[in-house]
C-alpha positions in Angstrom: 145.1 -7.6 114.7 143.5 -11.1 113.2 143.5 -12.0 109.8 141.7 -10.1 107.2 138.6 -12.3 107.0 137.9 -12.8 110.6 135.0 -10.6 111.6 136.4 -9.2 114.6 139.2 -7.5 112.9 137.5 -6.6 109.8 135.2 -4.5 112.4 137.9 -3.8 114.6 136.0 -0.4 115.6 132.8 -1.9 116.6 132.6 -5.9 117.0 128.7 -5.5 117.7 128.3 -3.3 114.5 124.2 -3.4 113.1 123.0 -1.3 110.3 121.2 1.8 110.4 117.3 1.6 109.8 117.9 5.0 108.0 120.7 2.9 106.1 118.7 0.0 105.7 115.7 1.6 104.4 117.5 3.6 102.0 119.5 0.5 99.9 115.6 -1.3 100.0 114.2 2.0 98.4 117.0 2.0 95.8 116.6 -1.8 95.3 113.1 -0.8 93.9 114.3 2.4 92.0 116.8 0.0 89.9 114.3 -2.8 89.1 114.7 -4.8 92.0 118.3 -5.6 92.0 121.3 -3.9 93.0 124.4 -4.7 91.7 125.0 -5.6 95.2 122.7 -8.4 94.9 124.7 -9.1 91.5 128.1 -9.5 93.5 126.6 -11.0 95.9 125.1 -13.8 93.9 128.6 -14.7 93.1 128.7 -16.4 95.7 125.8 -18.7 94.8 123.6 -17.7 97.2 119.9 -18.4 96.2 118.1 -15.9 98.8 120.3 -13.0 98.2 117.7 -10.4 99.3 117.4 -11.8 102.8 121.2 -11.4 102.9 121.8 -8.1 102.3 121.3 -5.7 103.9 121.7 -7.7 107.1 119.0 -6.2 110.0 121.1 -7.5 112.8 124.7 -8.2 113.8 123.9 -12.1 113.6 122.7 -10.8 110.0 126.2 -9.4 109.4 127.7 -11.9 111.1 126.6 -14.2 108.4 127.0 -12.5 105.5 130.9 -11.6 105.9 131.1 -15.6 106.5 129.4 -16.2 103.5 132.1 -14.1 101.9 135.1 -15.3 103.4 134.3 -18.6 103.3 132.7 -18.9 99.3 135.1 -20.3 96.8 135.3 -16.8 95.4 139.3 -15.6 94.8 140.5 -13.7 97.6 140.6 -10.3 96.0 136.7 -10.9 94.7 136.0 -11.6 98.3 137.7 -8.8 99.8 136.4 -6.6 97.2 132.7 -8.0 98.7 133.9 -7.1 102.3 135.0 -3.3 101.2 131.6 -3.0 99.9 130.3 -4.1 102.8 132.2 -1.7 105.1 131.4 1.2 102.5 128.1 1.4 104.4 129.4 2.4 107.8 128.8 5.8 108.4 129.9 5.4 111.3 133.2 4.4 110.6 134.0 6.2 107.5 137.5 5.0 107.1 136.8 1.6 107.5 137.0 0.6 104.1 139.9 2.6 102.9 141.9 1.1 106.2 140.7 -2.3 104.9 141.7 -1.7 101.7 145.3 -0.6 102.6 145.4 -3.6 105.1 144.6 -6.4 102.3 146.3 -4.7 99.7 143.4 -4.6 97.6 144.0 -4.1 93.7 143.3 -0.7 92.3 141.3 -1.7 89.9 138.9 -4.1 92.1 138.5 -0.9 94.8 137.7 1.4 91.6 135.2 -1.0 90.8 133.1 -1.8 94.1 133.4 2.2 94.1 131.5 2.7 91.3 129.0 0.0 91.8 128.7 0.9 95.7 127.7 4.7 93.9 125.1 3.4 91.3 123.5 1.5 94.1 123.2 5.0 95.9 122.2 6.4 93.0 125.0 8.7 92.8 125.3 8.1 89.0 127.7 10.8 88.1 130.4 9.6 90.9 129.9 6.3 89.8 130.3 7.0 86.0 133.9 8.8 87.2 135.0 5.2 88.6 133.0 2.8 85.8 135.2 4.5 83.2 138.5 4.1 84.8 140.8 2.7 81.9 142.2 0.0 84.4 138.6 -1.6 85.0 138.3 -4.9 83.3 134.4 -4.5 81.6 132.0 -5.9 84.5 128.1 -6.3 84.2 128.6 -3.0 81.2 125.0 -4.1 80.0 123.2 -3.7 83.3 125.5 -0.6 83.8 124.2 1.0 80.7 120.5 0.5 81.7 120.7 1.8 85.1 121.8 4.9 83.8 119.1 4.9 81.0 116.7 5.1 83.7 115.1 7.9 83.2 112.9 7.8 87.1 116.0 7.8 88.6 116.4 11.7 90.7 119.7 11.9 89.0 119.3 11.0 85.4 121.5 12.3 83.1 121.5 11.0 79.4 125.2 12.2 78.5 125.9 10.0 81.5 124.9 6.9 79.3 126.4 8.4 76.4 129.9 8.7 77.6 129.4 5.1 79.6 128.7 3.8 76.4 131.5 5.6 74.2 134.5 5.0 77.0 133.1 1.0 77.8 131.4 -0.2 74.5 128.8 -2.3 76.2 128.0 -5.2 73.7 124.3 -4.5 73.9 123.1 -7.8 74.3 119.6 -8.1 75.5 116.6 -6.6 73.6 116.1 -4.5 76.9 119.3 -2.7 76.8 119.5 -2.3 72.8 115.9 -0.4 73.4 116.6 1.6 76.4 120.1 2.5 75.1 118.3 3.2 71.8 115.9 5.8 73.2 118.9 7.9 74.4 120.4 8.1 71.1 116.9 9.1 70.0 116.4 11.8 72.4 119.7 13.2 71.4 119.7 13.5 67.4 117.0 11.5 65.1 119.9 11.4 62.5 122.6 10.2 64.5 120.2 7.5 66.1 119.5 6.1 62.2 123.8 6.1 61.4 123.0 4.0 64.6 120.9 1.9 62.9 123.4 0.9 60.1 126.0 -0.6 62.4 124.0 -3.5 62.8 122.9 -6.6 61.0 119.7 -6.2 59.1 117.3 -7.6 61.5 118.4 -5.2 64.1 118.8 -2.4 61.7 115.2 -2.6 61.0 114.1 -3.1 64.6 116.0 -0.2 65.9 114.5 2.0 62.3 110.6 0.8 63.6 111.3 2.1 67.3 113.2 5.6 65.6 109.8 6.1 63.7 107.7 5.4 67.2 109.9 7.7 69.4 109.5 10.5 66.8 105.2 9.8 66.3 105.2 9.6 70.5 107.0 12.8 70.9 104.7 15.3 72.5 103.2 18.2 69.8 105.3 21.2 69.2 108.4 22.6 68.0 110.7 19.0 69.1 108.1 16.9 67.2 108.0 18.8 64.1 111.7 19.0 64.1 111.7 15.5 64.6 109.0 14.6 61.8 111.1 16.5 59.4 114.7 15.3 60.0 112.6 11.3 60.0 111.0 11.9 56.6 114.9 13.9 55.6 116.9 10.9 56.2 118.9 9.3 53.3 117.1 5.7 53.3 118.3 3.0 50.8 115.8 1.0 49.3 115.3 -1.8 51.9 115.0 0.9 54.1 112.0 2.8 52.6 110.2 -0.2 51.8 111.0 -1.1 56.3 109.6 2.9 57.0 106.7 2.4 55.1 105.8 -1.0 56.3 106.2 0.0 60.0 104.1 3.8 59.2 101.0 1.5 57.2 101.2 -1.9 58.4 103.6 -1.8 61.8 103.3 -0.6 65.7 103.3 2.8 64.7 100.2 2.5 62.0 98.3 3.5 65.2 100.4 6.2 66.4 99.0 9.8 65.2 99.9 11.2 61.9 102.0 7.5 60.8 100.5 7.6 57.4 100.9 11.5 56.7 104.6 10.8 57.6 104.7 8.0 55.0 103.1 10.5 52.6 105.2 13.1 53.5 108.1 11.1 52.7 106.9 9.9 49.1 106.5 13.9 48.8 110.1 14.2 49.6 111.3 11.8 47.5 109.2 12.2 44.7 107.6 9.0 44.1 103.9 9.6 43.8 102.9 7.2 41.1 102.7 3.8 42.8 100.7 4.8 46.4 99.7 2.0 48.3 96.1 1.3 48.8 96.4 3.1 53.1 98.0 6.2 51.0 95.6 6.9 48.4 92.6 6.5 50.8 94.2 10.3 52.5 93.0 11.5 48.8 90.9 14.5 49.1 90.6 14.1 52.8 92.2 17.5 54.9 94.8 16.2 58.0 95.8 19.5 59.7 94.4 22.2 56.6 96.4 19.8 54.7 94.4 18.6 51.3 96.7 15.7 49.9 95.4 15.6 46.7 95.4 19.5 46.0 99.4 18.9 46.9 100.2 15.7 44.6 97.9 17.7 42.3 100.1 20.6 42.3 103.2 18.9 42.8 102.5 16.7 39.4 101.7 19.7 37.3 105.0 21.6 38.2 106.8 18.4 37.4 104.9 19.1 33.6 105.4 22.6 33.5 109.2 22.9 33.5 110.4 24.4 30.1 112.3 22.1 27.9 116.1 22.6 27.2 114.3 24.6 24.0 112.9 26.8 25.7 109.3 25.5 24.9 106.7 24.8 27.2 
């Protein structure tokens, strides 16, 4: 048998080997489900190859035939480029051993095959199998940001947000596009409105406030009934410091979400809740005798002021 990066003996069972068109149109079908871009593209481009689409996935043996040389012959270390090759051979169903034999053959790290394994699954859209080989402890962090957004995809047949969840807890991706903070964001969101704003204060301010503006929009975009009102009242419930009211405020009456349905009751709601009723801004006193939902918003300050003025003194006395 020939060297590991001679074609011929990396498909020792068929020399003549072509893709599928079942195969072929399933990784372009996938290519579109994840934006575009597999993360074989991604590996690929390694390579610095300009025109990685027309590359892979090769339509012809000539087509294979090239891309394994571009491979072996890129200036790539030689466990990156076998790792390439055992992805490559991942998608003979015909020869379902192929890669495991290569892997064996080259002595392929651990942590390299645990890697293209997991990548190999996202790009089949097997999310939970890939997730059980992303999170191997022996993995060295690789492309964790466009990990994390494939699996916040919520299109994708398999979604699963605990899958991004425990991505994110076992990898700590740094979350550094806007893109990625928003999508991984939304998650958090969906799972707890509290735990999303304790989020929120593990970043610097101008994040903090970015990610507190997109809380207040999830919760006002939620669809009415029982999750939205639960929503609404664990938002206008949450222990906000002082920057932070004046941020919730601004974004409900002046922000993206002044638009969204029932922003400025939220903000009056929350001056309800906290008690400060004296100093309403000019978009809060203008829901003065008006009814939102049977709800009269003066009749309520109205009441709510006079049992602050009722309460018997330490006396006794009215």
């Amino acid at each position: 048998m020939g060297t590991w990066d001679d074609f011929d003996s990396i498909f020792y069972f068929n020399k003549s080997f072509t893709y599928d068109d079942k195969v072929i149109e399933q990784i372009l079908s996938n290519r579109r489900g994840l934006g575009n871009q597999l993360f074989a593209d991604r590996l690929l481009g390694l390579l610095g190859v300009q025109a990685v689409k027309q590359l892979y996935p090769p339509r012809s043996n000539a087509d294979l035939r090239a891309l394994v040389n571009h491979i072996v012959s890129s200036a790539l270390d030689i466990h990156h480029k076998q790792a390439l090759v055992y992805y490559i051979l991942k998608d003979c169903r015909a020869a379902s051993d192929a890669a495991s034999q290569f892997a064996r053959r080259c002595h392929l790290p651990e942590k390299y095959r645990l890697f293209i394994e997991g990548l190999w699954n996202l790009d089949r859209l097997e999310l939970r199998r890939a997730i059980e080989y992303l999170t191997e402890p022996s993995i060295i962090p690789t492309f964790p940001d466009e990990i994390l957004y494939v699996l916040t995809l919520p299109q994708l047949p398999k979604h699963d947000d605990n899958l991004a969840m425990a991505y994110y807890l076992t990898v700590t991706p740094p979350l550094a596009s806007e893109k990625v903070q928003k999508a991984f964001f939304d998650i958090l969101c969906r799972s707890s409105v509290t735990e999303a704003f304790y989020f929120t204060r593990k970043r610097d301010e101008s994040l903090r406030r970015a990610y507190l503006e997109q809380l207040i929009e999830f919760v006002h975009k939620t669809s009415p009934g029982q999750m939205r009102s639960q929503r609404a009242m664990e938002l206008i419930s949450l222990p906000l410091d002082s920057t932070e009211e004046e941020w919730f405020e601004e974004a409900l009456l002046r922000g993206r979400a002044k638009t969204l349905h029932g922003a400025k009751d939220t903000a009056m709601m929350r001056r309800f809740a906290t008690g400060k009723l004296d100093t309403l801004s000019t978009e809060l006193e203008s829901l003065g005798g008006k009814k939102i939902d049977g709800l009269n918003w003066d009749a309520l300050r109205q009441s709510v002021k006079n049992t602050h003025t009722s309460v018997p003194s330490a006396g006794g006395q009215p």
